[in-house]
MARTORLO-247218 format. One record per atom (N, C-alpha, C): atom name; x, y, z; residue in one letter; residue number from 1. Coordinates in nm, 3 decimals. Layout:
MARTORLO-247218
+------+---------+---------+---------+------+-----+
| atom |       x |       y |       z | rest |  nr |
+------+---------+---------+---------+------+-----+
|   CA |       X |       Y |       Z |    A | NUM |
...
+------+---------+---------+---------+------+-----+
This chain:
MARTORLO-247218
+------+---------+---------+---------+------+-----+
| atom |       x |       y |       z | rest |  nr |
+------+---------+---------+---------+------+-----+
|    N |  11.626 |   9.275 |   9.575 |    X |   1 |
|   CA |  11.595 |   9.151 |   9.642 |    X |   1 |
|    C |  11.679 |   9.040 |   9.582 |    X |   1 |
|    N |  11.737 |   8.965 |   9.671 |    X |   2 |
|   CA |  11.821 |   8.815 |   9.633 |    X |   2 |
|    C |  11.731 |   8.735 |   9.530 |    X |   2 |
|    N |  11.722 |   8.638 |   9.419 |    X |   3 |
|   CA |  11.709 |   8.550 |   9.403 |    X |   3 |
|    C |  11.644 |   8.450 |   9.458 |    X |   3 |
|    N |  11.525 |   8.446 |   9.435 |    X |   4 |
|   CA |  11.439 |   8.334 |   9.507 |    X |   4 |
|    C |  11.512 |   8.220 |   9.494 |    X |   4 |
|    N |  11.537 |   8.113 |   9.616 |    X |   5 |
|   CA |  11.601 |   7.983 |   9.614 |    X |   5 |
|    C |  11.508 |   7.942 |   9.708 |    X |   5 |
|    N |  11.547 |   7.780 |   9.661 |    X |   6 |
|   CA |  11.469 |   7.691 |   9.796 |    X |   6 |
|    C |  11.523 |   7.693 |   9.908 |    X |   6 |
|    N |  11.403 |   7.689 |  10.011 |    X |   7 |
|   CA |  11.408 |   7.715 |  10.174 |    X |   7 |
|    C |  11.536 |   7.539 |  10.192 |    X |   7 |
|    N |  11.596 |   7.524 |  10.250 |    X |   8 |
|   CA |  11.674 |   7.412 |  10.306 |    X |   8 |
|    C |  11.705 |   7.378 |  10.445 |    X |   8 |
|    N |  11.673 |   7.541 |  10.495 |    X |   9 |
|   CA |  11.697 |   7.507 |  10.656 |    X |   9 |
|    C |  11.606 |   7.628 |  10.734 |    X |   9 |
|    N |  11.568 |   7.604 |  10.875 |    X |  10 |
|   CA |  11.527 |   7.694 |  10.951 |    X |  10 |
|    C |  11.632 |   7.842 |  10.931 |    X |  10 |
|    N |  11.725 |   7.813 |  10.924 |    X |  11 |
|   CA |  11.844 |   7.989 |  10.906 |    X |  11 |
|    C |  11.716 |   8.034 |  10.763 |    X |  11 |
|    N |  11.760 |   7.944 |  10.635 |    X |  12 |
|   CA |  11.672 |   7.996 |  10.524 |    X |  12 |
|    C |  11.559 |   8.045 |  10.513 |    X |  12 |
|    N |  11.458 |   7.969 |  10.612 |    X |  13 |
|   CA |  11.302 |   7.968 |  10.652 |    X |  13 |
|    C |  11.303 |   8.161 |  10.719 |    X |  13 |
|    N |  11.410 |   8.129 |  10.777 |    X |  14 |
|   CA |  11.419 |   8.295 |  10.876 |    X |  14 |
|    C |  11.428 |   8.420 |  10.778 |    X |  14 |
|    N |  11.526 |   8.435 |  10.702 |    X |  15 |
|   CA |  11.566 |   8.502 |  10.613 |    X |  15 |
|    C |  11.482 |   8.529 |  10.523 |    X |  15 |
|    N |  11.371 |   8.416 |  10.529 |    X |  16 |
|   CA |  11.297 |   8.467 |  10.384 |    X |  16 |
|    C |  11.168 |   8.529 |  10.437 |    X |  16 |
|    N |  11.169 |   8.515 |  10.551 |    X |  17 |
|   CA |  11.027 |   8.554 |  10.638 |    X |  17 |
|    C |  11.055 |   8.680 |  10.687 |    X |  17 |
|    N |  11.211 |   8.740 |  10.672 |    X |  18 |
|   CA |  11.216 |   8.841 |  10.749 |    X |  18 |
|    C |  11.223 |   8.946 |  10.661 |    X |  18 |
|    N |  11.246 |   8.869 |  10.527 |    X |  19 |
|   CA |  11.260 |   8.982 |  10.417 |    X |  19 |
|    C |  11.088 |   8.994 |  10.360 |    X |  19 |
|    N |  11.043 |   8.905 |  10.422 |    X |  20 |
|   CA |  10.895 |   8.926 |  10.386 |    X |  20 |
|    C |  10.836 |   9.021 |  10.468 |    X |  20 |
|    N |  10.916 |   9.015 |  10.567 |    X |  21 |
|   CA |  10.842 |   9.167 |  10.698 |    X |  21 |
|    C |  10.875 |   9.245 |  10.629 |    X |  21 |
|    N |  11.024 |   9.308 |  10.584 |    X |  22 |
|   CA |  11.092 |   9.404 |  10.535 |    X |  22 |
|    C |  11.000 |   9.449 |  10.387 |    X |  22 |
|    N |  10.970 |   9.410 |  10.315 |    X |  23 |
|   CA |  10.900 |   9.398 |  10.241 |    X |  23 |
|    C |  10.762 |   9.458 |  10.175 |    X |  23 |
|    N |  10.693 |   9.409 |  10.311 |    X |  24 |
|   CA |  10.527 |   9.412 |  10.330 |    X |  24 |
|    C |  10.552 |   9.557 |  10.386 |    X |  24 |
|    N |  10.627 |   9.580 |  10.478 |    X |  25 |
|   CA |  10.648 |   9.694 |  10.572 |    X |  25 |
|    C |  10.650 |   9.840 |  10.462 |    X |  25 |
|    N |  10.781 |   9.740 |  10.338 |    X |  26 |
|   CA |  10.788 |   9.885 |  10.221 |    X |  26 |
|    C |  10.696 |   9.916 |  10.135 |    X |  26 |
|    N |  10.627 |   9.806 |  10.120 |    X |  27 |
|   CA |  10.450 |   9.865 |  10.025 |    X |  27 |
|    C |  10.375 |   9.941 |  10.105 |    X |  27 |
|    N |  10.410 |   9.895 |  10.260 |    X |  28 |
|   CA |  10.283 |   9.979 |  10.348 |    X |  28 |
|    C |  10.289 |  10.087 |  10.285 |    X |  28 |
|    N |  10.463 |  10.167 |  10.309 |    X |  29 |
|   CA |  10.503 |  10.249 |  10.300 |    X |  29 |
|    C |  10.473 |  10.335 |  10.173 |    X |  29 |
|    N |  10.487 |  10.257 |  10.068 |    X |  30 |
|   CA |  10.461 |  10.304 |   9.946 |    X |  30 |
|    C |  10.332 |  10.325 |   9.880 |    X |  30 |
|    N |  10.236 |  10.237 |   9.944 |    X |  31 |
|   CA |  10.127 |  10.218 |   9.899 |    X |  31 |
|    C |  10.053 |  10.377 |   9.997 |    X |  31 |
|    N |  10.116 |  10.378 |  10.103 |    X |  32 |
|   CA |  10.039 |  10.506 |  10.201 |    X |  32 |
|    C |  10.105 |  10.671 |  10.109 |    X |  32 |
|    N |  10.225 |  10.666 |  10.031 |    X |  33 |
|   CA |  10.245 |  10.779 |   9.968 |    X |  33 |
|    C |  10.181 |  10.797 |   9.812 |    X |  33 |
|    N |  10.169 |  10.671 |   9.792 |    X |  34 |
|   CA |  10.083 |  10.712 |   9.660 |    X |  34 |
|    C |   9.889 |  10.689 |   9.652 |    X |  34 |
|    N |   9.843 |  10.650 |   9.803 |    X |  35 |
|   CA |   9.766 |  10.719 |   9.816 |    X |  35 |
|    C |   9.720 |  10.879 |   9.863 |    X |  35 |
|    N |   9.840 |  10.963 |   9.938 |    X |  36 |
|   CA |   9.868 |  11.097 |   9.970 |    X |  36 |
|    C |   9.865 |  11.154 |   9.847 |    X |  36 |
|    N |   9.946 |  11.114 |   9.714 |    X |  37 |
|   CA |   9.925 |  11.146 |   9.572 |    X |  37 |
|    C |   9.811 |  11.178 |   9.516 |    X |  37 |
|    N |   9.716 |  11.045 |   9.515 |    X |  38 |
|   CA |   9.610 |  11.040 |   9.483 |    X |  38 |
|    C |   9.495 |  11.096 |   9.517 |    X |  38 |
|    N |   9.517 |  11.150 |   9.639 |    X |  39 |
|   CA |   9.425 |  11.204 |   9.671 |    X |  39 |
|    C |   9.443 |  11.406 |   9.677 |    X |  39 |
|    N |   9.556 |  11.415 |   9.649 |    X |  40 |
|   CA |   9.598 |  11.559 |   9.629 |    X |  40 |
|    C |   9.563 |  11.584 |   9.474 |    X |  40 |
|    N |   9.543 |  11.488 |   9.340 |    X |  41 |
|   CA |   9.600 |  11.479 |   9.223 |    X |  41 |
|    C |   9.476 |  11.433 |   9.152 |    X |  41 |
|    N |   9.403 |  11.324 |   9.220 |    X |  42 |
|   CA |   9.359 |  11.245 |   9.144 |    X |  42 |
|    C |   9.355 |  11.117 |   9.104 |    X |  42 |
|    N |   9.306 |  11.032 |   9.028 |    X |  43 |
|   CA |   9.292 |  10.916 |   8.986 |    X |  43 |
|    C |   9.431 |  10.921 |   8.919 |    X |  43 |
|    N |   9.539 |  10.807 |   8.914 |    X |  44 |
|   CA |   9.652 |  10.790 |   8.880 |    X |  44 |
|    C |   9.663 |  10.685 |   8.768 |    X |  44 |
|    N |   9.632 |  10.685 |   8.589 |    X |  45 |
|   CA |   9.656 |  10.609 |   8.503 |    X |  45 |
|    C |   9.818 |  10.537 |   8.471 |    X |  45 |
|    N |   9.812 |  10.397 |   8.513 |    X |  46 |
|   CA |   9.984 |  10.384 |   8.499 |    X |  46 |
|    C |   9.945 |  10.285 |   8.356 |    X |  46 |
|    N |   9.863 |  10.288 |   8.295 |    X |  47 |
|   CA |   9.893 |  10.237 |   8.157 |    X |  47 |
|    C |   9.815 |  10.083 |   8.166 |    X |  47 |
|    N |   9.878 |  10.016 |   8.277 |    X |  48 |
|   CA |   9.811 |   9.838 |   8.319 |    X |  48 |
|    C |   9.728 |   9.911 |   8.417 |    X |  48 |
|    N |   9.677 |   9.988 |   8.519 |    X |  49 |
|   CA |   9.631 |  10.010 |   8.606 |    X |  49 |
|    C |   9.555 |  10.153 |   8.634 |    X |  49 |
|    N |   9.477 |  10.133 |   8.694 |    X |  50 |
|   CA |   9.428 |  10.274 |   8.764 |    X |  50 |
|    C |   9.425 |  10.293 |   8.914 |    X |  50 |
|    N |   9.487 |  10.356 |   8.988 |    X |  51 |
|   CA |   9.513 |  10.349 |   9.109 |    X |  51 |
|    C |   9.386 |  10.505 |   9.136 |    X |  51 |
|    N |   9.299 |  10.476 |   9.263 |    X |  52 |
|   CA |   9.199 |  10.582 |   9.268 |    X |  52 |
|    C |   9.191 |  10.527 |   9.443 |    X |  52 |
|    N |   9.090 |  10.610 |   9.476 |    X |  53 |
|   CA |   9.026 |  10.645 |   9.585 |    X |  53 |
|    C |   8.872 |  10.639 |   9.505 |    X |  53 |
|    N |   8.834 |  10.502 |   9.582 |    X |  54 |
|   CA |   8.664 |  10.458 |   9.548 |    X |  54 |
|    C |   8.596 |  10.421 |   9.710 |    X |  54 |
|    N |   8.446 |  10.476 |   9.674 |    X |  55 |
|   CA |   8.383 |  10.479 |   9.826 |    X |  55 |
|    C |   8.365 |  10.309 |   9.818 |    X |  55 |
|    N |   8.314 |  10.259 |   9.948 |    X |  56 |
|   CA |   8.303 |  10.132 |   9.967 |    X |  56 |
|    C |   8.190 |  10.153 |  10.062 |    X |  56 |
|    N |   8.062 |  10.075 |  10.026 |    X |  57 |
|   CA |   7.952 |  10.089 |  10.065 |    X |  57 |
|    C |   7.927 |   9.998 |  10.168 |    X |  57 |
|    N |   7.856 |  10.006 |  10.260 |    X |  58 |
|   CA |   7.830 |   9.872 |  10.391 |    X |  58 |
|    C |   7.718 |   9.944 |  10.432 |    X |  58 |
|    N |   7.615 |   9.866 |  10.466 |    X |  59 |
|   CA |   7.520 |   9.885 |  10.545 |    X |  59 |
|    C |   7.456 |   9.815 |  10.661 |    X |  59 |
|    N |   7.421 |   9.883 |  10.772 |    X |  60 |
|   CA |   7.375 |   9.826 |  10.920 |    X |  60 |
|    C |   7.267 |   9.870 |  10.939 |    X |  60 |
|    N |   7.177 |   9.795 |  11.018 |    X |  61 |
|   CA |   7.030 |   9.794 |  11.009 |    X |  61 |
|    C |   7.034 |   9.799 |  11.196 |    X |  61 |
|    N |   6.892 |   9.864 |  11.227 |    X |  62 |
|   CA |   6.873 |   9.814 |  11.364 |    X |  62 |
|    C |   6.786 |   9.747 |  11.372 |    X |  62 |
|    N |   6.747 |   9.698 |  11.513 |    X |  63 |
|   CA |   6.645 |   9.568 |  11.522 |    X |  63 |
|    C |   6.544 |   9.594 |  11.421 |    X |  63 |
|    N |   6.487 |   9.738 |  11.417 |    X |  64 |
|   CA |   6.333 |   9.779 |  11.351 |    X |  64 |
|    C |   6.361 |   9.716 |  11.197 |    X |  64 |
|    N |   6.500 |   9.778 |  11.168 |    X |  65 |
|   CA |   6.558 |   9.767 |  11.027 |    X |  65 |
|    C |   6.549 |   9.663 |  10.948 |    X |  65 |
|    N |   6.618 |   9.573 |  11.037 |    X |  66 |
|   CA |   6.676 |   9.406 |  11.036 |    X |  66 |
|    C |   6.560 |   9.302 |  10.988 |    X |  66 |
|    N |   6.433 |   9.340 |  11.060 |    X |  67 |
|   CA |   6.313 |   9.282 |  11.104 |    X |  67 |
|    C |   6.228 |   9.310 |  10.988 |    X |  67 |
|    N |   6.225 |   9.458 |  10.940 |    X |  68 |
|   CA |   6.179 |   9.472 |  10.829 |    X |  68 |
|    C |   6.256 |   9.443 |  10.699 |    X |  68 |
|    N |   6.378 |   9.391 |  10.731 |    X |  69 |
|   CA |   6.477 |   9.352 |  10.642 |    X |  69 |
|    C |   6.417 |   9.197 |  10.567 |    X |  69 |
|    N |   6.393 |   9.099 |  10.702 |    X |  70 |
|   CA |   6.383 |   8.994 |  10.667 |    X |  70 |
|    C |   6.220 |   8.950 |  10.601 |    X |  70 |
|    N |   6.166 |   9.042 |  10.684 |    X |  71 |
|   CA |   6.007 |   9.034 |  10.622 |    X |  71 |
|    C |   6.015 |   9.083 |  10.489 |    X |  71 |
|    N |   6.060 |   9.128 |  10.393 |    X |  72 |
|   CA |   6.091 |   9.155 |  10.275 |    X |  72 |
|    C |   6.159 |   9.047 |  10.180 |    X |  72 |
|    N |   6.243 |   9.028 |  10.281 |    X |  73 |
|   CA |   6.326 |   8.906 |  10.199 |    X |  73 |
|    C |   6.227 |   8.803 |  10.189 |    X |  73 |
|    N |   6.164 |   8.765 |  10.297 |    X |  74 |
|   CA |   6.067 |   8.637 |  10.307 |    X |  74 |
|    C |   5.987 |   8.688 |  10.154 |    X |  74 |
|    N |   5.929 |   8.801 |  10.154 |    X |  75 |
|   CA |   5.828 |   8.839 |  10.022 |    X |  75 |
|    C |   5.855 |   8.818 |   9.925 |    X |  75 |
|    N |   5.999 |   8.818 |   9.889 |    X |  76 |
|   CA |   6.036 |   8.802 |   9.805 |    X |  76 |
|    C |   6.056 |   8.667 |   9.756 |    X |  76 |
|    N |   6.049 |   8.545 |   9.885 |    X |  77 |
|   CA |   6.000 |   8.418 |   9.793 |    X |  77 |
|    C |   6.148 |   8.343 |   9.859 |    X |  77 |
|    N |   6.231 |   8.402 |   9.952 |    X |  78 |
|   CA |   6.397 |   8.363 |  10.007 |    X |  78 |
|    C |   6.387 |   8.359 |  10.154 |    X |  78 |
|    N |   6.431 |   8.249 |  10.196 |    X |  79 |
|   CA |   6.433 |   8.214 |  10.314 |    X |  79 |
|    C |   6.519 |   8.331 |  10.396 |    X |  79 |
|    N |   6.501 |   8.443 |  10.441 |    X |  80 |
|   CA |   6.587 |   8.502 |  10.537 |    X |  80 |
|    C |   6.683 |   8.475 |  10.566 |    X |  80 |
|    N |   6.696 |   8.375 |  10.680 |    X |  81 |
|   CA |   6.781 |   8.362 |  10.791 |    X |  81 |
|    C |   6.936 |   8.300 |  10.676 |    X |  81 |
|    N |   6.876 |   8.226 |  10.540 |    X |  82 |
|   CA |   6.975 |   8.216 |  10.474 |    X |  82 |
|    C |   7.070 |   8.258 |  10.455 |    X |  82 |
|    N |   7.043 |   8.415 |  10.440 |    X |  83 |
|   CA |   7.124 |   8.601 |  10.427 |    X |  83 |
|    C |   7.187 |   8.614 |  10.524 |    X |  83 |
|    N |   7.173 |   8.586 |  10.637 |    X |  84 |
|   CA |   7.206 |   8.636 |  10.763 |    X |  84 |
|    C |   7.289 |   8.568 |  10.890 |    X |  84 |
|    N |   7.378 |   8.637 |  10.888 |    X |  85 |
|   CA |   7.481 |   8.545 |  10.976 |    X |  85 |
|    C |   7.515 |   8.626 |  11.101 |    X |  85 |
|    N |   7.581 |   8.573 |  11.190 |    X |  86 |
|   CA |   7.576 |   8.629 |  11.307 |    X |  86 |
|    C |   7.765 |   8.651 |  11.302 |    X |  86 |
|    N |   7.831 |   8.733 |  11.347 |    X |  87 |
|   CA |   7.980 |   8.744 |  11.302 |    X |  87 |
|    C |   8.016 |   8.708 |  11.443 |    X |  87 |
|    N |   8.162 |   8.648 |  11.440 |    X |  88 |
|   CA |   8.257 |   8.573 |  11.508 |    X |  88 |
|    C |   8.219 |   8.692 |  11.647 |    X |  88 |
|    N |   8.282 |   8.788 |  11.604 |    X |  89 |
|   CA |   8.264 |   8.870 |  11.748 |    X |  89 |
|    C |   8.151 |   8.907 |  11.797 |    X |  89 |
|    N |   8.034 |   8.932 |  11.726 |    X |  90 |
|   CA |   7.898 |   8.930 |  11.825 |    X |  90 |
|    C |   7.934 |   8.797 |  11.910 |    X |  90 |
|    N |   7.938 |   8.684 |  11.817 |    X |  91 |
|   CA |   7.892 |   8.579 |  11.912 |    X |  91 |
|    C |   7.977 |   8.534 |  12.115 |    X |  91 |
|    N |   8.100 |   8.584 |  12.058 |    X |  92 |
|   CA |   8.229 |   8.599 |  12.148 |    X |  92 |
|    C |   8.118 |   8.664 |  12.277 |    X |  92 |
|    N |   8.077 |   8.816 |  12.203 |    X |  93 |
|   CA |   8.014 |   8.902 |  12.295 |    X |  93 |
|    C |   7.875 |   8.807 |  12.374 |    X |  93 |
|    N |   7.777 |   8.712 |  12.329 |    X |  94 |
|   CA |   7.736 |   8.634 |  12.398 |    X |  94 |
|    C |   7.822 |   8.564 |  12.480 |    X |  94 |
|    N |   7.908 |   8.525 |  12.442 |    X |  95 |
|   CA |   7.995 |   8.408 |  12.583 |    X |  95 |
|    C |   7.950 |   8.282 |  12.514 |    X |  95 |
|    N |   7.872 |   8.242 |  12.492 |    X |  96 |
|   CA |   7.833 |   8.112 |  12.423 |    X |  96 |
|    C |   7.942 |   8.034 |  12.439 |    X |  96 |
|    N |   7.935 |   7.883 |  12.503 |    X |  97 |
|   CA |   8.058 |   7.823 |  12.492 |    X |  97 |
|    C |   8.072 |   7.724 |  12.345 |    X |  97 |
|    N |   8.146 |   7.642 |  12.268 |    X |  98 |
|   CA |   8.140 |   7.586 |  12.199 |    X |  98 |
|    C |   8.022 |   7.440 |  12.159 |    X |  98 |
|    N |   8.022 |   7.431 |  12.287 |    X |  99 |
|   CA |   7.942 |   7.294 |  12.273 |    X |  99 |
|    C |   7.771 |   7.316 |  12.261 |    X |  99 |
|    N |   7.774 |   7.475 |  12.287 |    X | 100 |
|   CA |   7.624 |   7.508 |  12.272 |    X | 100 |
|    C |   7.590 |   7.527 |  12.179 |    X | 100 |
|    N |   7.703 |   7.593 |  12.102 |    X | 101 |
|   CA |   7.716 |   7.643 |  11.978 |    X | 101 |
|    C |   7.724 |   7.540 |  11.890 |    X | 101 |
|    N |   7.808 |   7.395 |  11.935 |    X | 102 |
|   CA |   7.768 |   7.309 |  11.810 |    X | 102 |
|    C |   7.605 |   7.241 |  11.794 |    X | 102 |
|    N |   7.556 |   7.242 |  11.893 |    X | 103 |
|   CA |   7.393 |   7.189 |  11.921 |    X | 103 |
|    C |   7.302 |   7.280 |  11.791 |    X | 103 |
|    N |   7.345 |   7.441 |  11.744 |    X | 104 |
|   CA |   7.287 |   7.497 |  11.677 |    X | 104 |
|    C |   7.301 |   7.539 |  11.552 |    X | 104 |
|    N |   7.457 |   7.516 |  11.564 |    X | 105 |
|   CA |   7.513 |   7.549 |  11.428 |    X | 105 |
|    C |   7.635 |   7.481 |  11.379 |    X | 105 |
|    N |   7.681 |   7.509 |  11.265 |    X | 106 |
|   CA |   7.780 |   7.441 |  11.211 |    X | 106 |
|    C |   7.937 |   7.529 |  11.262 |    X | 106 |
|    N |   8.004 |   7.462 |  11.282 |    X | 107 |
|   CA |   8.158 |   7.525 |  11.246 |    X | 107 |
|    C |   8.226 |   7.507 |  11.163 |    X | 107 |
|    N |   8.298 |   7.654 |  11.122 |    X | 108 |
|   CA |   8.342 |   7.587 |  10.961 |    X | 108 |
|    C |   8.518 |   7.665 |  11.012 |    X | 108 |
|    N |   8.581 |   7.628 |  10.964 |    X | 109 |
|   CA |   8.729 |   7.682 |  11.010 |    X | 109 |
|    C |   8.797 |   7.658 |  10.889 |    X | 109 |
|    N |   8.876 |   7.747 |  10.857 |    X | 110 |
|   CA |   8.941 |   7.782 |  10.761 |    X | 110 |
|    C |   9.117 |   7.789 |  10.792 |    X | 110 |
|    N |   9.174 |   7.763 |  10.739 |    X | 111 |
|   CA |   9.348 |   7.799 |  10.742 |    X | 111 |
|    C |   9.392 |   7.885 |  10.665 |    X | 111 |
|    N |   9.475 |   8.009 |  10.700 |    X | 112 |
|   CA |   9.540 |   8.129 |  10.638 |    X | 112 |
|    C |   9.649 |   8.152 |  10.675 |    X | 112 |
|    N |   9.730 |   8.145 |  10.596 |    X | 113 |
|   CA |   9.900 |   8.170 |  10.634 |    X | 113 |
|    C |   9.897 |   8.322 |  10.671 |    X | 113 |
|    N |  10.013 |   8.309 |  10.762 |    X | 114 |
|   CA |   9.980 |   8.476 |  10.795 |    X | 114 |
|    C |  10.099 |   8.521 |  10.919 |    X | 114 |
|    N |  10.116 |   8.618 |  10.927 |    X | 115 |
|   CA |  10.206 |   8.626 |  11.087 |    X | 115 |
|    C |  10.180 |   8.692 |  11.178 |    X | 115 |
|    N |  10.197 |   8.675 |  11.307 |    X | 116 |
|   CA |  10.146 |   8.742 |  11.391 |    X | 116 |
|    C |  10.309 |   8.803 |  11.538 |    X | 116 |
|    N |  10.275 |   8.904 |  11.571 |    X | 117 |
|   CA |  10.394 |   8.956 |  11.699 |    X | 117 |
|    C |  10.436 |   8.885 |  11.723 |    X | 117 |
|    N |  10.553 |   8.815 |  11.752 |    X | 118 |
|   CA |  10.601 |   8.762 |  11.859 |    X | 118 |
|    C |  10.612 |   8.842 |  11.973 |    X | 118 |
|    N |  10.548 |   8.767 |  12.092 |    X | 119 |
|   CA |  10.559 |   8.834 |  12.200 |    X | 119 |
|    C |  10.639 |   8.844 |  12.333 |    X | 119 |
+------+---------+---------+---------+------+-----+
C-alpha cells in the first residue's frame, strides 16, 4: 500500500476510497480462509491474539414468552417496557408513518460512514 498522504482533491478522495474497496474486499478474502483453517484445525494462537470460532447466543420469545418475559421483569422491581424495543424493521412492517410515530416515541438518528453500490 502507498503512503498515507492528505486527500487534496476529488481524483485523491477517489483513489483512496477505491483502495479502501480493494482492501476491505482482501480481508473478506482473508479473513474467510483463515476461518476455513480454523475450523478444520482449531483455535489459532498468533501470540497477540486468538483467532477461534465462538457460539453467539440470541434469544426470541413468542407472544406467550414475551408476556411472561415482562411479568417477571416487572417482579423483579424494573419497569419492562424499559428492556424492550421494537426494531426499525418490525416497525417499517406496520407502515406507521413518521408523524404517528413522533406522537409516541422518540427518534434518535445516528451518522455512520460507510459505502453503499453505486447504482
Amino acid at each position: 500500500m502507498e503512503e498515507l498522504k492528505s486527500i487534496n482533491s476529488d481524483v485523491d478522495a477517489v483513489k483512496l476510497a477505491n483502495e479502501i474497496h480493494r482492501l476491505d474486499a482482501a480481508l473478506k478474502l482473508m479473513k474467510n480462509e483463515l476461518k476455513a483453517y480454523v475450523k478444520d484445525h482449531g483455535a489459532l494462537d498468533t501470540g497477540e491474539e486468538i483467532w477461534d470460532i465462538v457460539p453467539s447466543v440470541s434469544w426470541s420469545f413468542d407472544a406467550v414468552g414475551l408476556k411472561e418475559a415482562a411479568r417477571n421483569i416487572a417482579f423483579e422491581g424494573v419497569d419492562p417496557w424499559s428492556m424492550m424495543s421494537i426494531s426499525k424493521s418490525n416497525l417499517n412492517k406496520l407502515g406507521w408513518d413518521e408523524d404517528f410515530l413522533k406522537q409516541i416515541g422518540k427518534k434518535k438518528v445516528t451518522n455512520r460512514f460507510t459505502s453503499r453500490k453505486n447504482k
